[in-house]
C-alpha positions in Angstrom: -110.3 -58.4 81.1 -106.8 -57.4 81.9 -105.4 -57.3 85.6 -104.5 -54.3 87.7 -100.9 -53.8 87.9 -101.2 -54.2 91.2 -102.7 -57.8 90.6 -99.2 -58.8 87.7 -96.8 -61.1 89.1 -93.7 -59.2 89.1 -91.4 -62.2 88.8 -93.1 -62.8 85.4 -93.7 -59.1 84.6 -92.0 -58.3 81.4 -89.9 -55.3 81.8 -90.9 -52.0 80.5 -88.7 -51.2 77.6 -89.7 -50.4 74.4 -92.1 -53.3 73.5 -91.6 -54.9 77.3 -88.4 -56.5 76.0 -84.9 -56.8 77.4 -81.9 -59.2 77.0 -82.6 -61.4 80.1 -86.6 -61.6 79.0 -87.7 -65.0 79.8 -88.7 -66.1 76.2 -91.0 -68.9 77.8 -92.6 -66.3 79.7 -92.9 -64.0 76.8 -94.8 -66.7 74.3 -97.1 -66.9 76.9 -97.7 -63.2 77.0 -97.8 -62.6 72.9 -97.7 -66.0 71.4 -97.1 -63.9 67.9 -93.6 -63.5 68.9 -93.6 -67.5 68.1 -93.2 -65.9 64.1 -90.5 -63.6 64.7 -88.1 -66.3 66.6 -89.0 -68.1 63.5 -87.7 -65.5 61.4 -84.5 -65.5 63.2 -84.2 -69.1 63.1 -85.4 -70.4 66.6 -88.0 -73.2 65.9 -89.8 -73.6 69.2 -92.0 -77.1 67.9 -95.4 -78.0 70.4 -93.3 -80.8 71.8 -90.4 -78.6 73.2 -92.8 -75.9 74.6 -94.7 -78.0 76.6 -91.8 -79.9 78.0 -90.4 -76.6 78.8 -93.2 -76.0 81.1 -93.6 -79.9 82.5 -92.3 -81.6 85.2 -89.2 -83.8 85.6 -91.7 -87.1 85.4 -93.7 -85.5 82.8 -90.5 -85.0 80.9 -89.4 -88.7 81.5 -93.0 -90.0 80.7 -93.0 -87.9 77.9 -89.8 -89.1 76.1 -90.1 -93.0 77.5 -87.6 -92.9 80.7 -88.3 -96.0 82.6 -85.7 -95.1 85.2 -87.1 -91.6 86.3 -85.6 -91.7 89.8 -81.9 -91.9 87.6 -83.2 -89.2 85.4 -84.1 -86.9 88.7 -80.9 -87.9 89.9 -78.6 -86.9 87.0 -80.3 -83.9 86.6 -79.5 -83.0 90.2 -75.8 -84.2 90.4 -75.4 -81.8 87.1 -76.9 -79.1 89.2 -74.4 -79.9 92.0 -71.6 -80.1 90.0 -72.1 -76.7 88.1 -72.9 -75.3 91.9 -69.6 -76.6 92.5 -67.7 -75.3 90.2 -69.2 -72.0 90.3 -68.4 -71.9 94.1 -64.7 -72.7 93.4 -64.5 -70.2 90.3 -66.3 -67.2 93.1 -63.8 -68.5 95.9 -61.2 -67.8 93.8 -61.9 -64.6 92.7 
């Protein structure tokens, strides 16, 4: 049974265009929606393996857990000083502007 539009998560509402696709389409969020699109990326050469698209959806520890990091707490805490860094940098780069 399909959902009322007023029910759909707009956030992960694909955007009506002809076939509900635009450039800034979440493509996690559309193999979720039609998991035959999984072919077509395929086709052009994007190999999205069972491995990938799960971690894609996991969390940090899952993704440690998943790929045998022992130090979790210095994988959470690279992954947030890149996230610093590049908010950095794109602070400077707007300041500048």
């Amino acid at each position: 049974m399909r959902a009322n539009v007023e029910d759909r998560n707009p956030k992960h509402e694909i955007r009506s265009t002809p076939g509900g696709v635009t450039p800034s389409t979440n493509i996690g969020d559309l193999i979720d929606r039609h998991p035959g699109v999984l072919e077509v990326l395929e086709r052009y050469g994007i190999r999205i393996d069972p491995a990938t698209y799960i971690l894609l959806r996991g969390t940090v520890q899952q993704a440690a857990e998943f790929n045998a990091i022992l130090d979790i707490e210095g994988f959470r805490a690279a992954l947030a000083e890149s996230i610093q860094a590049e908010s950095a940098a794109s602070f400077e780069g707007d300041v500048g502007r």
